[in-house]
Steps between C-alpha positions, in 0.01 A plus 500: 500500500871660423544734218775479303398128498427231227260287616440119328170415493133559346449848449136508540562367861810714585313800458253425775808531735538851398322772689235777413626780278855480545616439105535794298528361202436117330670403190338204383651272213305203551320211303367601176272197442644463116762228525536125589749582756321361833510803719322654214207254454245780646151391403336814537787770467251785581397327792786455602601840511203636638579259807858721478356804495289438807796388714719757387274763612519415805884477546531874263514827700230768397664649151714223497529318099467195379691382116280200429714298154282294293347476147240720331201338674680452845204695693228504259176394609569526888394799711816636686373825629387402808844449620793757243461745247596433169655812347673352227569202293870522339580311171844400508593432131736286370525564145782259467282176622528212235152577238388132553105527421356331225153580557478805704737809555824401748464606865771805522460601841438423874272715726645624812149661716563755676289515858477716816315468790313826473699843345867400456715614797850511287552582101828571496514616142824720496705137527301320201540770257563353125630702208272757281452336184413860390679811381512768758343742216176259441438473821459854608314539160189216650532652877388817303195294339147671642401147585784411739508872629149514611517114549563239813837527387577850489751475744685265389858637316850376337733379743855467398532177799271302233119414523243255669577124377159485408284208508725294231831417544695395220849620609558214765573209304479131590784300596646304246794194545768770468380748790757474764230524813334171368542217772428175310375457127182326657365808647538689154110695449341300783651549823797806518399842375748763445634709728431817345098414501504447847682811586232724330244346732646556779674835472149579367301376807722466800734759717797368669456309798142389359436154471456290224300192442549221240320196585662335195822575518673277250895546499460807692483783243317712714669451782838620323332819399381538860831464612673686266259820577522499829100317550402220763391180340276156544515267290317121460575261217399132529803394342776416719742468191404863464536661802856321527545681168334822630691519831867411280380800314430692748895444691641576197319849493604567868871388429492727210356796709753421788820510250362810366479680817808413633734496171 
């Protein structure tokens, strides 16, 4: 299998073709099992990505990360740690959704899990730094705290580059019908994610020259970002009217790169 390559076809075949530990990291925006759309009519959406899981395992290099997308009970009720690590489960809040419950509170957010396959091999932290949301002054006054001195934490101190994301990220916002990186109105808050969200992941959890794994690849977000910093790519989508998309995308980026080097 090439990298650099957008493959049409059914992911959870595709991936067979792939061999042992040579991804470093999977981003993962697949079905969600909430809408009538057919390639979302998952029965058993935990299930489902259990099955995911396993055969991304095997494909992941040791410390190698996995972004699984999916709702708040995406991998509830299945038993995962035979095969990756959870380490974290990021809420990615959307404030600005439409408040559309009646009889229960609105859903706000999606849940991006965060896997490795044993201790994670690259954190690159420096290049997802975020704004303090703190004045300098408070924040030397809590480092000072006896609690955080003596604490797990005690090392941790003010950096003027910004701070850890965190586990919630409100600051990436959803695409809307004005953003000028959405492809088609269709794919509006079910198939394209923006840019900037995929970026974090992988500066986050790849180098460059790593390679990078998205088994639904859509209109080839990720593989953008890849290309843009300088990361290998695979891609599957079982839409062929998306991967023409994708790959129109993706000439456009390289045309754009080319008249930038050379104007």
């Amino acid at each position: 299998m090439q990298i650099n390559e957008l493959y049409q076809g059914d992911a959870l075949c595709l991936v067979q073709e792939i061999a042992d530990e040579s991804v470093d990291l999977i981003v993962c925006d697949g079905p969600y099992g909430v809408t009538q759309y057919e390639w979302d009519k998952i029965p058993d959406i935990q299930e489902y990505n259990l099955n995911l899981i396993r055969l991304f395992s095997r494909v992941l290099k040791p410390g190698g990360a996995l972004y699984l997308f999916g709702k708040d009970d995406c991998i509830d009720f299945i038993d995962y740690r035979p095969y990756l690590t959870l380490n974290r489960k990021i809420v990615w809040y959307q404030p600005s959704r439409l408040a559309q419950g009646r009889m229960n509170y609105t859903n706000n957010y999606d849940l991006i899990c965060y896997f490795t396959k044993g201790k994670a091999k690259t954190f690159n932290l420096d290049d997802i730094r975020v704004p303090q949301l703190v004045e300098l002054e408070h924040r030397l006054r809590c480092e000072r705290v006896p609690s955080v001195v003596n604490g797990q934490y005690g090392k941790t101190k003010f950096n003027e580059n910004g701070k850890n994301p965190g586990d919630v990220w409100g600051d990436i916002k959803q695409l809307t019908y004005k953003s000028k990186e959405l492809i088609s109105r269709d794919l509006l808050n079910t198939i394209q994610k923006p840019e900037k969200l995929i970026e974090r992941i992988v500066k986050a959890s790849s180098n460059e020259g790593d390679l990078v794994l998205d088994p639904f690849a859509g209109v080839g977000t990720t593989f953008v970002v890849c290309q843009r910093l300088k990361r290998n790519f695979i891609g599957f989508e079982i839409n062929p009217e998306y991967v023409e998309l994708a790959k129109e995308r993706m000439r456009r980026i390289v045309q754009e790169q080319e008249y930038r080097l050379f104007s």
